[in-house]
MARBA-3410 file (N, C-alpha, C, O; in Angstrom, 1 decimal):
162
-4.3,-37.4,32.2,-3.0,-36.8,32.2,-2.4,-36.8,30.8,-1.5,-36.2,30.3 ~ -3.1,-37.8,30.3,-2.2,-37.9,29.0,-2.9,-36.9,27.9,-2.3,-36.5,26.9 ~ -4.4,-36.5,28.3,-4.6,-35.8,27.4,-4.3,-34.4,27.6,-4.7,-33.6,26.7 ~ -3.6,-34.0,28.5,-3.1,-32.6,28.9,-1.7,-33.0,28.0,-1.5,-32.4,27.0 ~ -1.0,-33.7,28.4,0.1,-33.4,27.7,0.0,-33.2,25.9,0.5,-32.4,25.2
-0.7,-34.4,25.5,-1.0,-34.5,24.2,-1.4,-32.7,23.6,-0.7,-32.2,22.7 ~ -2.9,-32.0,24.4,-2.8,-30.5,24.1,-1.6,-29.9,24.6,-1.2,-29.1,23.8 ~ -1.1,-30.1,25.4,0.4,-29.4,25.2,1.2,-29.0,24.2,1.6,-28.0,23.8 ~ 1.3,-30.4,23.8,2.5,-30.4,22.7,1.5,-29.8,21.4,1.8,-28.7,21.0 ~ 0.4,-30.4,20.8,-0.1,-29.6,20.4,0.0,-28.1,20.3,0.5,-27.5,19.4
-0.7,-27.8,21.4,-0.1,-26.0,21.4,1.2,-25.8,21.4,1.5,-24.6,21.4 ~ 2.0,-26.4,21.5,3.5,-25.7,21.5,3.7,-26.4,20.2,4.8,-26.1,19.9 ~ 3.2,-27.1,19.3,3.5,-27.3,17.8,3.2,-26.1,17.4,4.0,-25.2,17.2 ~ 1.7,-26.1,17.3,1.3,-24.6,16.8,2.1,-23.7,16.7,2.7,-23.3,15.7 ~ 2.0,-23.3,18.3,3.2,-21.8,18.4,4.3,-21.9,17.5,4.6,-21.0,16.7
5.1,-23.2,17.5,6.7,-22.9,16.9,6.3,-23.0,15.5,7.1,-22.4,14.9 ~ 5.2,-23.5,14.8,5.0,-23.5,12.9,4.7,-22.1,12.9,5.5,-21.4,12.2 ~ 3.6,-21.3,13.6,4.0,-20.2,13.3,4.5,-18.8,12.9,4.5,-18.1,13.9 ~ 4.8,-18.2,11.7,5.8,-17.4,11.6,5.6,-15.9,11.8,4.9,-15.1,11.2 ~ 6.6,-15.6,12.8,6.3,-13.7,13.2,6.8,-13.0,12.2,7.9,-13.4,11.8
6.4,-11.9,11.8,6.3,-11.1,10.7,7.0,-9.7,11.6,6.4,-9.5,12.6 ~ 7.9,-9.0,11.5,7.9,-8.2,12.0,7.2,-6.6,11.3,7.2,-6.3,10.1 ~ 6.8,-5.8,12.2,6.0,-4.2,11.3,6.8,-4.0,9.9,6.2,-3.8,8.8 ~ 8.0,-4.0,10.1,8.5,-3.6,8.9,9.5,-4.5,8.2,10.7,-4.4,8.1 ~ 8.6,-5.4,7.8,9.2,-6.5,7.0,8.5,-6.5,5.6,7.5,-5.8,5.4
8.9,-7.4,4.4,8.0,-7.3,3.0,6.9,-7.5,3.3,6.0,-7.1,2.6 ~ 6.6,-8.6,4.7,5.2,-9.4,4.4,4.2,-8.0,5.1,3.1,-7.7,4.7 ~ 4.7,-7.6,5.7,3.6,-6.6,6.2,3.5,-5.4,4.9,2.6,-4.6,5.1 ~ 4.1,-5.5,3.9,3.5,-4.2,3.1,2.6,-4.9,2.2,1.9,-4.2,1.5 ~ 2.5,-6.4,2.1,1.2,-7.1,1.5,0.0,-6.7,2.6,-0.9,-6.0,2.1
-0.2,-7.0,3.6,-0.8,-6.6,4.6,-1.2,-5.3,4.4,-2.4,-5.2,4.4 ~ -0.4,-4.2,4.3,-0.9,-2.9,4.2,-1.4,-2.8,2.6,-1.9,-1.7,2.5 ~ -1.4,-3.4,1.5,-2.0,-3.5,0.1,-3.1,-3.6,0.6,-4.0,-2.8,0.5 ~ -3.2,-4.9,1.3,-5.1,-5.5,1.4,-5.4,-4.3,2.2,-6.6,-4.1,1.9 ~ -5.0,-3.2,3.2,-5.4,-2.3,3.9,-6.2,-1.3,2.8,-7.4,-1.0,2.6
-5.0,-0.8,2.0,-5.4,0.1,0.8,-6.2,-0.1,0.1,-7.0,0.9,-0.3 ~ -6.3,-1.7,-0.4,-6.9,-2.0,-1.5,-8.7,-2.1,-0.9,-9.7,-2.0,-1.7 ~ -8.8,-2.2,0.5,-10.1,-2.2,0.9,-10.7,-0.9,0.9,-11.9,-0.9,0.7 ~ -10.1,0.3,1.1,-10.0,1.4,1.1,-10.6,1.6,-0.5,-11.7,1.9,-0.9 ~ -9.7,1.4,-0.9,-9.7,1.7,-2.5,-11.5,1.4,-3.1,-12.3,2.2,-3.7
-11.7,0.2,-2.7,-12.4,-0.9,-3.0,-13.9,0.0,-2.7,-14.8,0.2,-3.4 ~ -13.7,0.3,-1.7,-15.1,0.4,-1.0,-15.0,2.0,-0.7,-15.4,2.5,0.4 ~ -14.4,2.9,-1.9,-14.8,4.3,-1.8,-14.4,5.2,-0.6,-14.5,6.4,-0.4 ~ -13.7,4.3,0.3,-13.7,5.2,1.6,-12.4,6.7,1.8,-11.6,6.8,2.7 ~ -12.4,7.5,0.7,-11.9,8.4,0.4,-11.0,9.4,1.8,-10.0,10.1,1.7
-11.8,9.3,2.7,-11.5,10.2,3.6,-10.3,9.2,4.7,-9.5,9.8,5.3 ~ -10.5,8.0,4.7,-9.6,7.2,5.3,-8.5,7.0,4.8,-7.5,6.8,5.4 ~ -8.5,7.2,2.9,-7.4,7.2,2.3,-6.3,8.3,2.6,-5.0,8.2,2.7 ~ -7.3,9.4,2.8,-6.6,10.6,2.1,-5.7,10.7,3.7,-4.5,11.2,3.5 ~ -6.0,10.4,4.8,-5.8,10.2,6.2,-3.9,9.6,6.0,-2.9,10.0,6.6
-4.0,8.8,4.9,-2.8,7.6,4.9,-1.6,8.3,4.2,-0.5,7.8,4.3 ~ -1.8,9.5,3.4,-0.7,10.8,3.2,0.2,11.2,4.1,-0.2,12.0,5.0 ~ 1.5,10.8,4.3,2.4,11.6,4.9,2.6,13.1,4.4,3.0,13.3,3.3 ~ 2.1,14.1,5.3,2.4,15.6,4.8,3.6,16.3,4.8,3.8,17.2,4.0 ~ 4.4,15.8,5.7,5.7,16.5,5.4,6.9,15.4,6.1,6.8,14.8,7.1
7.7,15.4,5.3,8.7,14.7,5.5,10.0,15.0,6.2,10.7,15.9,5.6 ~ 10.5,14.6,7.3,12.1,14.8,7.5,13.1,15.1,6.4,13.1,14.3,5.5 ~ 14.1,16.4,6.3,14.4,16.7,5.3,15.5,15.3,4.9,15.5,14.8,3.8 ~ 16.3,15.0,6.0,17.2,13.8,5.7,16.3,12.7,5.4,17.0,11.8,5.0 ~ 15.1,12.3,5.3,14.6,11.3,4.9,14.3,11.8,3.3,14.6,11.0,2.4
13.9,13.0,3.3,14.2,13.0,1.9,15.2,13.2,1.0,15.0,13.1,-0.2 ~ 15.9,13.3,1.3,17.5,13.4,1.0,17.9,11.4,0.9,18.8,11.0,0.2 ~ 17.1,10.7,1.6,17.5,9.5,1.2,16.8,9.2,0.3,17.3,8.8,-0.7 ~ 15.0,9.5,0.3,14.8,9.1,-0.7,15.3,9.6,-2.5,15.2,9.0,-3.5 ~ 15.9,11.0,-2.3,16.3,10.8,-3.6,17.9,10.0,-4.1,18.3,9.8,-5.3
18.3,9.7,-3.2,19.6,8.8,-3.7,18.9,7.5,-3.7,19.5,6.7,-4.3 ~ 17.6,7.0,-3.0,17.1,6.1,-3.3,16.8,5.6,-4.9,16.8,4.5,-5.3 ~ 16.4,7.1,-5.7,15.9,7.5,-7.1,14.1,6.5,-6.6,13.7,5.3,-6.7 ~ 13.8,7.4,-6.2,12.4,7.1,-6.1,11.5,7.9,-7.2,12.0,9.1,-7.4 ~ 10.3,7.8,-8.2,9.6,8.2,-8.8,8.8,9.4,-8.0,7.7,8.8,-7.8
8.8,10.3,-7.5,7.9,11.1,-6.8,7.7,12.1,-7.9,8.7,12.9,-8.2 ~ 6.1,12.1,-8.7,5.6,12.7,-9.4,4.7,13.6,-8.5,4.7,14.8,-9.0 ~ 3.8,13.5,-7.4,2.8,14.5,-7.0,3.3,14.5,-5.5,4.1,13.7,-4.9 ~ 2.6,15.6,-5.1,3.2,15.6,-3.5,1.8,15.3,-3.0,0.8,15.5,-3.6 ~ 1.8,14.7,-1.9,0.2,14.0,-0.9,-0.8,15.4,-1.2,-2.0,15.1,-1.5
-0.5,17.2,-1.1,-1.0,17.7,-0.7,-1.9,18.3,-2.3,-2.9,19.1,-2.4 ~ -1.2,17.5,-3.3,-1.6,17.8,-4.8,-2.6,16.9,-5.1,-3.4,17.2,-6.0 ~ -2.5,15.0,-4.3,-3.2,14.4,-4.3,-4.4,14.1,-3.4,-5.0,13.1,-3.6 ~ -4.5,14.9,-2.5,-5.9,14.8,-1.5,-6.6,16.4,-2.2,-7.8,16.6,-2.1 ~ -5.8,17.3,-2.6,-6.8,17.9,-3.3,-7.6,18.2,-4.4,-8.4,19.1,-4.6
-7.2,16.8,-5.2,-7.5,16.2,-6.5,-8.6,15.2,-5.9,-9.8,15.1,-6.4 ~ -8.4,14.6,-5.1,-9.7,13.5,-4.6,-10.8,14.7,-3.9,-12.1,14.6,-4.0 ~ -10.4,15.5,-3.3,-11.2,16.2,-2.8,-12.5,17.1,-3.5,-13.6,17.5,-3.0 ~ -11.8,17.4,-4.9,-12.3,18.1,-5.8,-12.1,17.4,-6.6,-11.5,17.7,-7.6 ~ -12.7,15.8,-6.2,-12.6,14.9,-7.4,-12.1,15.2,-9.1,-12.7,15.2,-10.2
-11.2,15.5,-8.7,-10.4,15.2,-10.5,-9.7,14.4,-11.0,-10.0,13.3,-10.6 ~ -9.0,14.4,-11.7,-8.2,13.6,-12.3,-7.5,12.5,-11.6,-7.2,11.6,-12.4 ~ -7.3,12.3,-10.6,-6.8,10.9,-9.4,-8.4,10.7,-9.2,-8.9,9.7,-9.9 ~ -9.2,11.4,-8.5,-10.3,10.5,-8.1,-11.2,9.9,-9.1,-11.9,8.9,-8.8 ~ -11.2,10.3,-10.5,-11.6,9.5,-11.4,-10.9,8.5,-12.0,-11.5,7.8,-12.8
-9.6,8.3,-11.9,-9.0,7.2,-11.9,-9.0,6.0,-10.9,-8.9,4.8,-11.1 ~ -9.0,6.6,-9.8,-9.0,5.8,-8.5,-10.7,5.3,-8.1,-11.1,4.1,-8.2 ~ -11.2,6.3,-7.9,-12.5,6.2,-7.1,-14.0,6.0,-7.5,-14.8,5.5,-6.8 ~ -14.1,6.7,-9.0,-15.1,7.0,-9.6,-16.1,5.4,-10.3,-15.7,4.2,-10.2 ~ -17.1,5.7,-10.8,-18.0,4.9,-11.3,-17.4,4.5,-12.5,-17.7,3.3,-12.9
-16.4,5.2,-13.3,-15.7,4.8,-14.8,-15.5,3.6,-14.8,-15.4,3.0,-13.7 ~ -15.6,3.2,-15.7,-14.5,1.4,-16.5,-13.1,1.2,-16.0,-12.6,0.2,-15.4 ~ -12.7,2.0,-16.2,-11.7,2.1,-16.1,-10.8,2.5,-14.7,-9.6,2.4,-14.5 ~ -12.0,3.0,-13.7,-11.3,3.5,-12.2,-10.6,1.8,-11.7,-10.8,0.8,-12.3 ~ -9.8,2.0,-10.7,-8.8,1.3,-9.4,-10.1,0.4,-9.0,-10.3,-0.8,-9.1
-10.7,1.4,-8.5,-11.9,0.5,-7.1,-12.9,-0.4,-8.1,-13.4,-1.4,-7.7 ~ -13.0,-0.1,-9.1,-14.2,-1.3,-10.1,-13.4,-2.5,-10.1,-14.3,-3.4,-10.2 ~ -12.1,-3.1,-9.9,-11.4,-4.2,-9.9,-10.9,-4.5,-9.1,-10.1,-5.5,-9.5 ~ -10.7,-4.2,-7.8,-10.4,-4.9,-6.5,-11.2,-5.0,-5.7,-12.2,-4.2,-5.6 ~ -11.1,-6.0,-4.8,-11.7,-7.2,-4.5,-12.6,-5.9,-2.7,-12.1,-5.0,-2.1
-13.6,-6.5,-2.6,-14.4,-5.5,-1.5,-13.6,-6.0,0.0,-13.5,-5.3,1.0 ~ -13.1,-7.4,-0.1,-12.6,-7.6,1.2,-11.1,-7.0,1.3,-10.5,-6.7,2.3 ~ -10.6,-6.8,-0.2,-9.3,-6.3,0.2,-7.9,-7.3,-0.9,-8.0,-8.4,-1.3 ~ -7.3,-6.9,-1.1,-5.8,-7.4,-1.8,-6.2,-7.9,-3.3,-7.3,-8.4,-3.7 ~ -5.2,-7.6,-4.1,-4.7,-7.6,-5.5,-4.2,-8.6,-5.7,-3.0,-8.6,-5.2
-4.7,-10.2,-6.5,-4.2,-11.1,-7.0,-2.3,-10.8,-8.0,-1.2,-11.3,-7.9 ~ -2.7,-9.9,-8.5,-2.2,-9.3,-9.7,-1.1,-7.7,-9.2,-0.5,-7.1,-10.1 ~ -1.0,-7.5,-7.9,-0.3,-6.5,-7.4,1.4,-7.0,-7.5,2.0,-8.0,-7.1 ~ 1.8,-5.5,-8.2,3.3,-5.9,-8.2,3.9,-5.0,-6.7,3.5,-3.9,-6.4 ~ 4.9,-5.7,-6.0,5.3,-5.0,-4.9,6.5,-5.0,-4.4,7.0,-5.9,-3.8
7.2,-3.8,-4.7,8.7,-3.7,-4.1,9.3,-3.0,-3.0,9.1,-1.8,-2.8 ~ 10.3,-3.9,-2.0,9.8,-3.3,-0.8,12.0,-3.0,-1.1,13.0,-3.5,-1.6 ~ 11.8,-1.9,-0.5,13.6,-1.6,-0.2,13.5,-0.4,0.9,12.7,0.4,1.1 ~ 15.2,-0.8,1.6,15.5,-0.6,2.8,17.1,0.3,2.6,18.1,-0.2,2.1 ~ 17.1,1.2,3.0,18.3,2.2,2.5,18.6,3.2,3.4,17.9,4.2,3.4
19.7,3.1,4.2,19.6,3.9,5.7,18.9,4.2,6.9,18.8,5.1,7.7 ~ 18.4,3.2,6.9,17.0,2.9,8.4,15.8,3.4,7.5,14.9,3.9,8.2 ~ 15.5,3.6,6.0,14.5,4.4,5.0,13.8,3.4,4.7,14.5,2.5,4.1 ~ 12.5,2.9,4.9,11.9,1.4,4.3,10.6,2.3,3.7,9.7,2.9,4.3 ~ 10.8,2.1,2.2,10.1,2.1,0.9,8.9,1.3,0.9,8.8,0.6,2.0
8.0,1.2,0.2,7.5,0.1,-0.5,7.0,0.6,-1.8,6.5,1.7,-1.5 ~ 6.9,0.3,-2.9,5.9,0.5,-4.1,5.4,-0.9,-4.6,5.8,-2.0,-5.0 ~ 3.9,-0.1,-4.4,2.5,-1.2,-4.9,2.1,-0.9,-6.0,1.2,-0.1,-5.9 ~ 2.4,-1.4,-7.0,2.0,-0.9,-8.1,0.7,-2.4,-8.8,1.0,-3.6,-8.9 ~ -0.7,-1.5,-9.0,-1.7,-2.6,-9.4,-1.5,-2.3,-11.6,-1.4,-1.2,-12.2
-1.4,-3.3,-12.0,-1.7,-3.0,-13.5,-2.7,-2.3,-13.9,-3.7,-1.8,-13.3 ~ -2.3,-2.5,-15.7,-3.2,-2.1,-16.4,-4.4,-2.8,-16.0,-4.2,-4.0,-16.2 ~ -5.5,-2.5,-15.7,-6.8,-3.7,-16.1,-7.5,-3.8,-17.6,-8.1,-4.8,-17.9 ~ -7.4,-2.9,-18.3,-8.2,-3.4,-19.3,-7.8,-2.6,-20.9,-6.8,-1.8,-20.8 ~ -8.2,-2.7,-21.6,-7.9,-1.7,-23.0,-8.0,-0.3,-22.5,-7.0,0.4,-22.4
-9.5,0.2,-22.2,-9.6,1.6,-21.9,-8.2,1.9,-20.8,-7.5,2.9,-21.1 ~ -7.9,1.2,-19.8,-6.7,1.8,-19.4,-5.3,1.8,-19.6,-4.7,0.7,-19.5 ~ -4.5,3.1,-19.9,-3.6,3.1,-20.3,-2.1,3.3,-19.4,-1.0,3.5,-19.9 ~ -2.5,3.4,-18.0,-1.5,3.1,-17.1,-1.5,2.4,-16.4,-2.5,1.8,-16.3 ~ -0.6,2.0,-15.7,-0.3,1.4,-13.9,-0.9,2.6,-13.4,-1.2,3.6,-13.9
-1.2,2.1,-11.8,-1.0,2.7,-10.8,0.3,2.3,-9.7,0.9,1.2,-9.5 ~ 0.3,3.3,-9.4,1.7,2.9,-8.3,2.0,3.7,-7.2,2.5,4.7,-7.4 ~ 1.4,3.0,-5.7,1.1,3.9,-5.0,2.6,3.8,-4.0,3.0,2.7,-3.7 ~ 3.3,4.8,-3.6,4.6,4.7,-2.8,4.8,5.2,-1.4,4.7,6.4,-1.1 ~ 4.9,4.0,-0.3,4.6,3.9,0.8,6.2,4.5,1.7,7.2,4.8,1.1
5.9,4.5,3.0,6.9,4.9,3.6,6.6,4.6,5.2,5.7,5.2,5.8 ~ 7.5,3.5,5.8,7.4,3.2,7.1,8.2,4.5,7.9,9.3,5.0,8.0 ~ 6.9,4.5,8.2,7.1,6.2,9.7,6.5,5.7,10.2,5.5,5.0,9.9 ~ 7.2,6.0,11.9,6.5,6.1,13.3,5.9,5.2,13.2,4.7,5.3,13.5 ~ 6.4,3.7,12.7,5.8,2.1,13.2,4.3,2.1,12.8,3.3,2.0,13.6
4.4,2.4,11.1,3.4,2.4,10.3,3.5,2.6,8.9,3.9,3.8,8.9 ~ 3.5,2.3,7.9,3.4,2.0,6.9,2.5,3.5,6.3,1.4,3.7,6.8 ~ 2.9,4.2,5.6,1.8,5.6,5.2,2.1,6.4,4.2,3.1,7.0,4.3 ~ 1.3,6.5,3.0,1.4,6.9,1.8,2.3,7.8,1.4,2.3,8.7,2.2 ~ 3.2,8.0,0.5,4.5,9.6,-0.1,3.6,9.9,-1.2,3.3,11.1,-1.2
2.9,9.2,-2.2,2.8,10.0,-3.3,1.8,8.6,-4.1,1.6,7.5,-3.6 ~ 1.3,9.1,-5.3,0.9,8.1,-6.3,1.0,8.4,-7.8,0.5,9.4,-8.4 ~ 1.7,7.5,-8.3,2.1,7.8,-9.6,1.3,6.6,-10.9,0.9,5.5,-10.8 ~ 1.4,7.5,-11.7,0.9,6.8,-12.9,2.1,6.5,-14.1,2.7,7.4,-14.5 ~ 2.2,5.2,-14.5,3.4,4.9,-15.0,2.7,4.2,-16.2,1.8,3.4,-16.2
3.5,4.9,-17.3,3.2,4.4,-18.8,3.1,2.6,-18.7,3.4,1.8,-17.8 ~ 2.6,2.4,-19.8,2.9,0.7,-20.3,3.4,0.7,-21.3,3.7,-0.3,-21.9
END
């Protein structure tokens, strides 16, 4: 008897240490980094291109610009740049020195990722921005998420001076 109660309390320690995360909280857009960053990592281009929101609610866009959000390319300028591998996919994808995927990790997530998550009219943001990695590269990347429909899913990706 005593060892039932003893696993008892046990498991009811467990449970209360610990902590629920809800979908759209900061911790989950680390969560969706390691999602990306595996993506990223391991070439899988067609799963990425999947993570594009195509068109937006006009009032969501209307928040995000009082948000002042960076929106440099639209999803439909950047899946057809990966698709006809140009300019994003050889920064992102490619065999270069210099691409995204030569420096993150195969299982997933960015030691070194900067991440800002904000919340503006029921509007929840995130920007993942991974650094420079090395001399040959001369920007950030900064990819800008958007919680729709109880998921987390790409607006755009931007390249930001240093």
């Amino acid at each position: 008897m005593k060892k039932i109660i003893l696993i008892f309390l046990m498991i009811l320690f467990f449970v209360s240490c610990s902590k629920r995360y809800s979908a759209d909280s900061e911790y989950s857009v680390y969560e969706y980094e390691n999602y990306i960053s595996k993506l990223i990592s391991n070439k899988d281009t067609l799963e990425f291109t999947s993570n594009f929101v195509l068109d937006l609610d006009e009032n969501i866009v209307n928040t995000l610009q009082e948000m002042s959000l960076i929106y440099e390319l639209t999803p439909v300028n950047i899946i057809e740049s990966i698709k006809n591998m140009g300019a994003l996919y050889q920064r992102i994808f490619s065999n270069n020195d210099d691409s995204l995927c030569n420096y993150l990790p195969k299982d997933g997530g960015y030691y070194d990722v900067d991440i800002t998550y904000k919340k503006y009219k029921d509007v929840i943001v995130a920007q993942i921005e991974y650094p420079s990695f090395n001399k040959i590269s001369e920007n950030t990347i900064e990819f800008v998420a958007i919680y729709l429909n109880d998921k987390w899913r790409l607006i755009t990706i931007n390249f930001l001076n240093i």
